[in-house]
C-alpha positions as MATLAB code, in Angstrom:
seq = 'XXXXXXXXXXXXXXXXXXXXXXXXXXXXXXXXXXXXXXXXXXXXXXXXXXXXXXXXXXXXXXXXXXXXXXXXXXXXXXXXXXX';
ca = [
      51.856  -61.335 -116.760;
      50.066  -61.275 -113.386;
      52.888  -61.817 -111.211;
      55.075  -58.883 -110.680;
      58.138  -58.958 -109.233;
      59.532  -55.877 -106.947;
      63.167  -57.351 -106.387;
      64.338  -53.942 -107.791;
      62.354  -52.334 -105.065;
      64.311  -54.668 -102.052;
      67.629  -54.290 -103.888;
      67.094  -50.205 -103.572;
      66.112  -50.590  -99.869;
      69.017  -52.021  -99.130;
      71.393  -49.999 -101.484;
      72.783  -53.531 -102.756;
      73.843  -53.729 -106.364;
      72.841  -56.941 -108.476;
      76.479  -58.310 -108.678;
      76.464  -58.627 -104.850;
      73.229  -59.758 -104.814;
      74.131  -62.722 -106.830;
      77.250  -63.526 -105.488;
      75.310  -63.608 -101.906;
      72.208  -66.130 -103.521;
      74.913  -67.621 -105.609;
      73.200  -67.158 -109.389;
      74.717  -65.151 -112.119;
      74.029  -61.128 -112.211;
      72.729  -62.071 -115.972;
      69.810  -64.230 -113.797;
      69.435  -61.899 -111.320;
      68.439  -59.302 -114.136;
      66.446  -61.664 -115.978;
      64.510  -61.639 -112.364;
      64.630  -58.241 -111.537;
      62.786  -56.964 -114.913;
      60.181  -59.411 -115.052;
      61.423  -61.632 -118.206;
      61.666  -64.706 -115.595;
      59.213  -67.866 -116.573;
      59.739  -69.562 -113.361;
      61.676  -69.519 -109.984;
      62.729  -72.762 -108.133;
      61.849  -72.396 -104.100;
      65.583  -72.554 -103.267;
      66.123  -69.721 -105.385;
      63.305  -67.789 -103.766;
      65.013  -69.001 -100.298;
      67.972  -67.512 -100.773;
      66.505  -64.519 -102.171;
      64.593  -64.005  -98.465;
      67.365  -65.067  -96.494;
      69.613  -62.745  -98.151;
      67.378  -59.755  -97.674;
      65.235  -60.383  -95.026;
      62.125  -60.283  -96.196;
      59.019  -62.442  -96.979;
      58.279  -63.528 -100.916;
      54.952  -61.504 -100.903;
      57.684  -58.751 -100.500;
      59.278  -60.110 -104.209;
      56.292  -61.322 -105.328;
      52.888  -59.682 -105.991;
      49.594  -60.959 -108.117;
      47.967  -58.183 -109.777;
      44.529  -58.533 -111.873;
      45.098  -59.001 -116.005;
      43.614  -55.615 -116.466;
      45.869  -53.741 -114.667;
      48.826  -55.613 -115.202;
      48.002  -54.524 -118.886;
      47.693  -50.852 -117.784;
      51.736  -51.395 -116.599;
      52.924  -53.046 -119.204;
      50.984  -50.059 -121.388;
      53.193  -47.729 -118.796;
      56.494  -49.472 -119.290;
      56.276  -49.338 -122.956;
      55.825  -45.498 -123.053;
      58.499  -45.144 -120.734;
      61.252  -47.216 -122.756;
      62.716  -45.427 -125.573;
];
């Protein structure tokens, strides 16, 4: 996919864990995870509001478009890395 998502990133930055993280955007840690590596189809604007809100930041910061090629290259990456 494209679209990668660096919530991981902004939840290091801020040392928060994903259970606080989704009490404070009130969705379930199960979601946040689903977010947070990727497996997410879709993302409803309120969702992405709270996300911002609740860290400060902007969703280019959460969200990033990278070309088909080299998204490839990571997924090729993250498949080497998991055992």
């Amino acid at each position: 996919m494209p679209i990668v998502i660096n919530l991981d990133v902004e939840l290091a930055k801020r040392k928060m864990s994903v259970n606080d993280f989704a009490a404070a955007i009130d969705i379930t840690p199960v979601n946040v995870s689903v977010l947070k590596n990727g497996r997410a189809k879709a993302i409803r604007f309120t969702t992405l509001d709270a996300i911002c809100r609740v860290l400060q930041c902007q969703p280019g910061d959460i969200l990033v478009w990278v070309p088909d090629d080299e998204a490839a290259e990571l997924d090729t990456i993250d498949a080497a890395v998991v055992p």
